[in-house]
N, C-alpha and C positions, 0 to 999 in steps of 0.2 A: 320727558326726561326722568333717569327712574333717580331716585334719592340713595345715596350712600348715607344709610344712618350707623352711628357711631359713636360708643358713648364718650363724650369728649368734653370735658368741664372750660365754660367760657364764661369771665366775668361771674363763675358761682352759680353758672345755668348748661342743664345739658341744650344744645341746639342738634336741627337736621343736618348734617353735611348735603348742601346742594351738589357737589363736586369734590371730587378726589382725584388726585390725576399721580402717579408714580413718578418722579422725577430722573427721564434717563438722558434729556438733551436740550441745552439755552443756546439762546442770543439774544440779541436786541435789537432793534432800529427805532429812528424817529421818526414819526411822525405829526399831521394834523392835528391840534384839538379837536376832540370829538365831546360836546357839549354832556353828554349822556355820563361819559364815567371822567372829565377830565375838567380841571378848572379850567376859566375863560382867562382870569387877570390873576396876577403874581399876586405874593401876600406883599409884596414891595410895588406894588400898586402899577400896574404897568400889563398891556395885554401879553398876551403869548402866542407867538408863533406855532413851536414845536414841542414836544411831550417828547422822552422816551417810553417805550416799552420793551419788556422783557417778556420774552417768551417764553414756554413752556413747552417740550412736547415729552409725552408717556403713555402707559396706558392707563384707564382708570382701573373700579375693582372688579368690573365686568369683561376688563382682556380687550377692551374699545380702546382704539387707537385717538388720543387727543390732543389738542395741541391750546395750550393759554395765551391766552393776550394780558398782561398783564398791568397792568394800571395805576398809578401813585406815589411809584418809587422813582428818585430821583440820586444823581451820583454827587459825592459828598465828598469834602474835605474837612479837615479842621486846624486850626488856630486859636494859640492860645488869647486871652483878649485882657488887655491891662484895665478894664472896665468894665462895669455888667448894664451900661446905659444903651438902651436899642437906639438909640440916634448914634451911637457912634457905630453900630454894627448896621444902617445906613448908610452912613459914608465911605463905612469900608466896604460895604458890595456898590455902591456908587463908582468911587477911586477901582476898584476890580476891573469892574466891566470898561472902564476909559481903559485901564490900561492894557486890557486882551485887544482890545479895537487898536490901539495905538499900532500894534503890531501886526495890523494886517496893511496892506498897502493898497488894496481895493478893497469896495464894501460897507456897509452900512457903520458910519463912525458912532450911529447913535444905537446899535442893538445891544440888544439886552441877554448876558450869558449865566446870569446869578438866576435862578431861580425866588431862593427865598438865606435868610440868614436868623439863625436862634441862637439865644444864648442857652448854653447845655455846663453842667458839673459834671467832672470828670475828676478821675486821678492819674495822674502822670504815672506812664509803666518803669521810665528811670529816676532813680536816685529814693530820695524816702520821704514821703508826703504825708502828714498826719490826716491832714483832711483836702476834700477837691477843691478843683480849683477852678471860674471860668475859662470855657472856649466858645468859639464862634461857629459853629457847625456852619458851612455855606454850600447849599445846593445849587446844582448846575442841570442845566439843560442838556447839554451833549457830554457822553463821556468822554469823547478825543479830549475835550475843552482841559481838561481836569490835569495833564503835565503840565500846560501853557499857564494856567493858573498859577500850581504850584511855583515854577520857575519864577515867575514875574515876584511873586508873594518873598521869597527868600532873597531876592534880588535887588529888595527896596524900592520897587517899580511904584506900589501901593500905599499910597500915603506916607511919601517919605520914610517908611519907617520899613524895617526886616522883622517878618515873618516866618516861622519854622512851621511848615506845614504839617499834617500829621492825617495817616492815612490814605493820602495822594497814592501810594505806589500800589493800594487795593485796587483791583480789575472790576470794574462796575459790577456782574451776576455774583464775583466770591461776595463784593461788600455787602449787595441785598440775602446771599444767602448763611452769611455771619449773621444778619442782623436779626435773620429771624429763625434762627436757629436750625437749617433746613442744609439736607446735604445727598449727592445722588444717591439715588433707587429709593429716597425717604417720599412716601405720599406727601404732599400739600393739600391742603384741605379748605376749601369756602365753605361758609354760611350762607353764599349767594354767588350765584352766575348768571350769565345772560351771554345764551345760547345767539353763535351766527348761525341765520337762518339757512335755509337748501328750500329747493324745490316744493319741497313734503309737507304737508299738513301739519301744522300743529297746535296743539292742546291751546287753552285760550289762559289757563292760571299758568304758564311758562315765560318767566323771563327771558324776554328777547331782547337783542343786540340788534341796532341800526346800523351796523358797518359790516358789508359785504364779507363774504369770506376769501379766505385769501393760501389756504391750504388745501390739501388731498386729504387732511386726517376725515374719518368718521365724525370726530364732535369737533367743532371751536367754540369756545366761550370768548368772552372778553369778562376777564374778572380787576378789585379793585384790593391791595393791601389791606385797606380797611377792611374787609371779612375776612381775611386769613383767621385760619381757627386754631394752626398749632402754634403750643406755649413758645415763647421766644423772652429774652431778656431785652429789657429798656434800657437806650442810652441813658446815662444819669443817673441809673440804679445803683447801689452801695458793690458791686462787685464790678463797674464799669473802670476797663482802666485804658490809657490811649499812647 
């Protein structure tokens, strides 16, 4: 795999670009964990069935037709939270998940559709706020999941108590591609990929991918957020507003 290098400041270091790919077309689907780029167990302590991925297709800088697997983004909501104590942002992904289940009429009463839940500083984008304030960032597993949430959370469904959700009505690829500042025909850039393999011989220092390919493109990778290499803003940062 030949290297896009690129002088690109990270963390106060230039790095190689292992991959570049032009952003001209997404989607997403769920699937399996795959042990190699995906966690096994929630940070709410609990296994995992399904991951989302987003995909990527474009060309890189070489005119090669590629397509990303993308790896560690998850579809989000937020809520504001009268407390900054993680056992109560426990109970409210707890109380969540009872109440999507409640509302199905077959089907596992005991799965699990939260992800994870952090307490995040934000500033409110109405009215006039000196300084932030807690919310509850709660990640989900499936993006359909994400009205059904919404709905129940405003609804008083969750912990007795209404919820004004924020952010719900973002489309899972706009939310990941706000988040990290990325927008079409803009390259995306790793510090690391891991090439699906083909037929073909290859080099013995190339990161490979253990999951079959599943495209027509020239290249697939499976890459993870955590190496994305272009600047993006932080939820929480002094210019974060919701």
């Amino acid at each position: 795999m030949n290297l896009f290098l690129l002088a690109d400041r990270v963390d106060s270091a230039f790095v190689f670009m292992a991959v570049a790919v032009r952003i001209v077309l997404t989607d997403h689907y769920l699937t399996s964990v795959n042990g190699q780029f995906d966690p096994i167990y929630s940070k709410l302590r609990h296994p995992i069935r399904q991951i989302p991925i987003i995909r990527i297709f474009g060309p890189n800088d070489q005119g090669k037709k590629v397509c990303l697997h993308l790896h560690g983004v998850f579809p989000y909501l937020l809520v504001k939270s009268p407390t900054d104590e993680f056992r109560y942002g426990e109970q409210l992904a707890q109380s969540l998940d009872l109440a999507i289940n409640l509302t199905f009429e077959k089907g596992d009463q005991d799965a699990k559709h939260v992800y994870n839940i952090q307490l995040v500083q934000l500033v409110p984008i109405y009215g006039f706020h000196s300084k932030k304030i807690p919310f509850w960032k709660i990640e989900f597993y499936n993006p359909a999941i994400i009205r059904k949430a919404s709905e129940l959370l405003l609804a008083g469904a969750v912990m007795n108590q209404e919820f004004q959700p924020h952010e719900a009505h973002v489309p899972f690829n706009l939310q990941f591609f706000i988040d990290f500042n990325l927008y079409g025909m803009n390259f995306i850039l790793f510090k690391k990929a891991n090439r699906r393999q083909t037929d073909r011989p290859t080099t013995t220092n190339e990161n490979l991918s253990s999951i079959p390919r599943v495209t027509s493109c020239e290249l697939e990778f499976d890459v993870h957020i955590d190496d994305i290499c272009n600047d993006r803003p932080q939820i929480g940062a002094s210019n974060s507003f919701v």
